[in-house]
C-alpha positions as CSV (number, residue, x, y, z in Angstrom):
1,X,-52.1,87.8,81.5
2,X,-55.3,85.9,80.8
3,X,-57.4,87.6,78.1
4,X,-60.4,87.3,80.5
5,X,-58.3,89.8,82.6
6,X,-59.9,93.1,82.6
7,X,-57.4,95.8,82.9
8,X,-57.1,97.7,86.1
9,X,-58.0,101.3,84.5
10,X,-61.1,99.8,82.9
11,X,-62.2,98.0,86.0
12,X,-61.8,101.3,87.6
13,X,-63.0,103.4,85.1
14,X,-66.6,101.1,85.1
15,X,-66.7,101.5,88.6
16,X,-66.3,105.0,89.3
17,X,-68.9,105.3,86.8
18,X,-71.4,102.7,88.1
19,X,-70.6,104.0,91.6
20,X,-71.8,107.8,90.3
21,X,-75.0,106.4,88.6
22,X,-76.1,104.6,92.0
23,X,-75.6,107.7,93.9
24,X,-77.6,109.6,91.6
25,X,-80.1,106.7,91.9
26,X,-79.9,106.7,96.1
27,X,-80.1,110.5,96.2
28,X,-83.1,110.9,93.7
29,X,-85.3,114.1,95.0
30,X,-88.7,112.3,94.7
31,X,-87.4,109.4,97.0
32,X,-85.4,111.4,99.4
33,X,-88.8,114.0,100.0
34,X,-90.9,111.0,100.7
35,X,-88.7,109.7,104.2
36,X,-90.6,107.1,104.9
37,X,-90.5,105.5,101.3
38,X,-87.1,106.0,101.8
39,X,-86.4,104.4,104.7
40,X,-88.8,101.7,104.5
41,X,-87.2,100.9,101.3
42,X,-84.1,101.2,101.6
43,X,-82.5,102.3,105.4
44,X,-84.6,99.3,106.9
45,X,-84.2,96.5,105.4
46,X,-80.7,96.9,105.0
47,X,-81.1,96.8,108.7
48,X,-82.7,94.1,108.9
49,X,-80.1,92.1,106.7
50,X,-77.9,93.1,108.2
51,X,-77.1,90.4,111.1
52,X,-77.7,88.4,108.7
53,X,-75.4,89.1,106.4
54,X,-72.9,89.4,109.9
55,X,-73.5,85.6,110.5
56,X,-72.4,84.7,107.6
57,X,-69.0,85.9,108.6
58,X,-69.1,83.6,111.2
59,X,-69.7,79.9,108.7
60,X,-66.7,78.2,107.5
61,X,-66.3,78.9,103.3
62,X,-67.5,81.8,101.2
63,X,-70.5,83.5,101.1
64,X,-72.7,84.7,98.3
65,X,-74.7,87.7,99.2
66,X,-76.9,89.6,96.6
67,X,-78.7,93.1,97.2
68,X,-79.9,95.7,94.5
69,X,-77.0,98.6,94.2
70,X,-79.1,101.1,95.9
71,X,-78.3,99.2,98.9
72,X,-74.8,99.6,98.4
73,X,-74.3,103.2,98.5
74,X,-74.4,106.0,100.5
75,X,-74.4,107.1,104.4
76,X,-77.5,104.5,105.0
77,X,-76.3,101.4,102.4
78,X,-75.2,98.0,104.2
79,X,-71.2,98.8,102.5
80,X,-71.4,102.2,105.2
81,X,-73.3,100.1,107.9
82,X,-70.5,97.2,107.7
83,X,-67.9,100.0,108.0
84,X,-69.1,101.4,110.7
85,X,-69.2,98.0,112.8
86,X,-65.4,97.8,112.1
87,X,-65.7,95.3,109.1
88,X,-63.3,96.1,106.2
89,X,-64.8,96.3,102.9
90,X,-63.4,96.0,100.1
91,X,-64.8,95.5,96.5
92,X,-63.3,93.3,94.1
């Protein structure tokens, strides 16, 4: 194995831990009381980015797509929204 491998328990170990601090991030009180904040910030534009994001699928070659974490996670993040239009997600 390469030394720039990371080990699989690591890798998992950082993501777990990352993936507990954004939901604590996406499910702050003082964001989640103020719904529009909330959705303007967050539930919208991942709407809007979505198609986007969709018709990239569609080019020939990779695609590079870069969102802050809180976008990510939870029922209203673009990983859910993807999900739920039948894409598979899966995070490397």
């Amino acid at each position: 194995k390469p030394a720039t491998e990371i080990p699989e328990a690591i890798k998992q170990a950082v993501n777990e831990s990352l993936h507990k601090a954004l939901e604590a991030v996406h499910n702050r009180k003082d964001v989640k009381q103020d719904a529009e904040m909330y959705e303007r910030l967050l539930v919208a534009r991942n709407r809007d980015w979505l198609p986007t994001i969709e018709s990239l699928f569609t080019r020939r070659g990779a695609a590079f797509v870069v969102v802050g974490a809180a976008h990510l996670v939870g029922p209203d993040g673009l990983v859910q929204m993807l999900k739920a239009k039948g894409y598979s997600v899966e995070q490397l």
